[in-house]
N, C-alpha and C positions, 0 to 999 in steps of 0.2 A: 514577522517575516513577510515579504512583498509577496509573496504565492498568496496569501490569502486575499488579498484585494482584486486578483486577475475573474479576471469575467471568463476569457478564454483558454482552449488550452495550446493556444500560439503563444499566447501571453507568459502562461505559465512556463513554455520550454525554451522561451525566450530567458527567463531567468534562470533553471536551471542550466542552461545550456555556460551562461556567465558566473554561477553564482554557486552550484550543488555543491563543492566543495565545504560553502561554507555554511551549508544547512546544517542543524543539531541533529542528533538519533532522532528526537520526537519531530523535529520540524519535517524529515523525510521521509516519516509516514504520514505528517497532515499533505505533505503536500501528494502523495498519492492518492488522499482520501480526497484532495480539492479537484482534484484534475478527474476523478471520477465520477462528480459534479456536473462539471462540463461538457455541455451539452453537444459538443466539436472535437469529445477525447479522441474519433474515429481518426480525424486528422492528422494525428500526431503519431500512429501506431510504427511509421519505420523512422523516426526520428529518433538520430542517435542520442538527443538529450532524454528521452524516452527510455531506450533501452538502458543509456548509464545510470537514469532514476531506479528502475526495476532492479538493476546490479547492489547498488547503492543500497535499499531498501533491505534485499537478500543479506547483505552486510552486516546492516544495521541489529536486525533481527538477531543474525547469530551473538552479538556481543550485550545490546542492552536487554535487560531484565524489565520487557513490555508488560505494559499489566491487559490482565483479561480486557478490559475496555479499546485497548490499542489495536490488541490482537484482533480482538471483534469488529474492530471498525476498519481495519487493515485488510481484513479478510473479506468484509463487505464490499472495497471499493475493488477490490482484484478480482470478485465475481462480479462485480458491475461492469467492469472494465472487457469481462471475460477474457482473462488472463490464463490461459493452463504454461506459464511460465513454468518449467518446472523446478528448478533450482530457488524461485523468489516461494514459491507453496512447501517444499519441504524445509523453507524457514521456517514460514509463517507455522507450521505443523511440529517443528521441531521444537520452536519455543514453545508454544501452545501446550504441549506432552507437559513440560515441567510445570506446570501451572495451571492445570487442569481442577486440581482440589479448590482453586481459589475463583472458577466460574461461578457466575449463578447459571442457573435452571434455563435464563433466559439465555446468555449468554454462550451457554451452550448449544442453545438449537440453534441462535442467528449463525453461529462457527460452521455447525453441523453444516444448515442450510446451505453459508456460501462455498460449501466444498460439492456438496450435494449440486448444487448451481452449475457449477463446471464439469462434472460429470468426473470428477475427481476421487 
C-alpha cells in the first residue's frame, strides 16, 4: 500500500483522500497506525480525508475479526493521535470485548494503557 512509504501526513491524506475506498480492512488500520507516526498528524486534524479515515476505521472494526495485535496497535495510534473519537473507541472496545480471552498479559495493559491515555 502507498501509505506506507509517506514520510508525511499531507502525503498520507493526499492518498486517502484519492484512494481510501480502495484500502483493505487491515490496510485501514495500518494506515491509521502510519499517520500516527507522523510527526505533522497535527496538521491533518480538520481534514476531511482524516475524519472519513477515522469513519472508515470505525467500519472496519465492527466487521473484521481484528486480532489482539491489531487491536493493540489501533488502539496505541488513537492515543497517540489523542483521539477521544467516540464512535471510532466504542469499536475499537467493542471488538476488543470479544477477544479478550485471546490477549496476552502484555497486550492487555498496552489496551488498558491507550484508553487510560485518553482519559477514556
Amino acid at each position: 500500500m502507498e501509505v506506507v512509504g509517506c514520510k508525511t501526513a499531507d502525503e498520507m491524506m493526499s492518498i486517502c483522500e484519492s484512494r481510501l475506498s480502495e484500502f483493505s480492512s487491515v490496510g485501514t488500520l495500518a494506515a491509521v497506525q502510519q499517520l500516527a507516526d507522523c510527526t505533522d498528524n497535527f496538521k491533518v486534524r480538520r481534514d476531511v480525508s482524516f475524519s472519513l479515515l477515522l469513519s472508515r476505521t470505525a467500519d472496519v472494526l465492527g466487521v473484521l475479526s481484528a486480532t489482539p495485535e491489531e487491536l493493540v496497535s489501533t488502539s496505541w495510534a488513537v492515543a497517540k493521535l489523542g483521539l477521544r473519537n467516540a464512535p471510532l473507541l466504542n469499536s475499537i472496545a467493542s471488538a476488543a470485548l470479544t477477544r479478550l480471552a485471546q490477549f496476552s498479559a502484555q497486550q492487555l495493559a498496552s489496551f488498558a494503557w491507550s484508553f487510560a491515555l485518553l482519559s477514556v
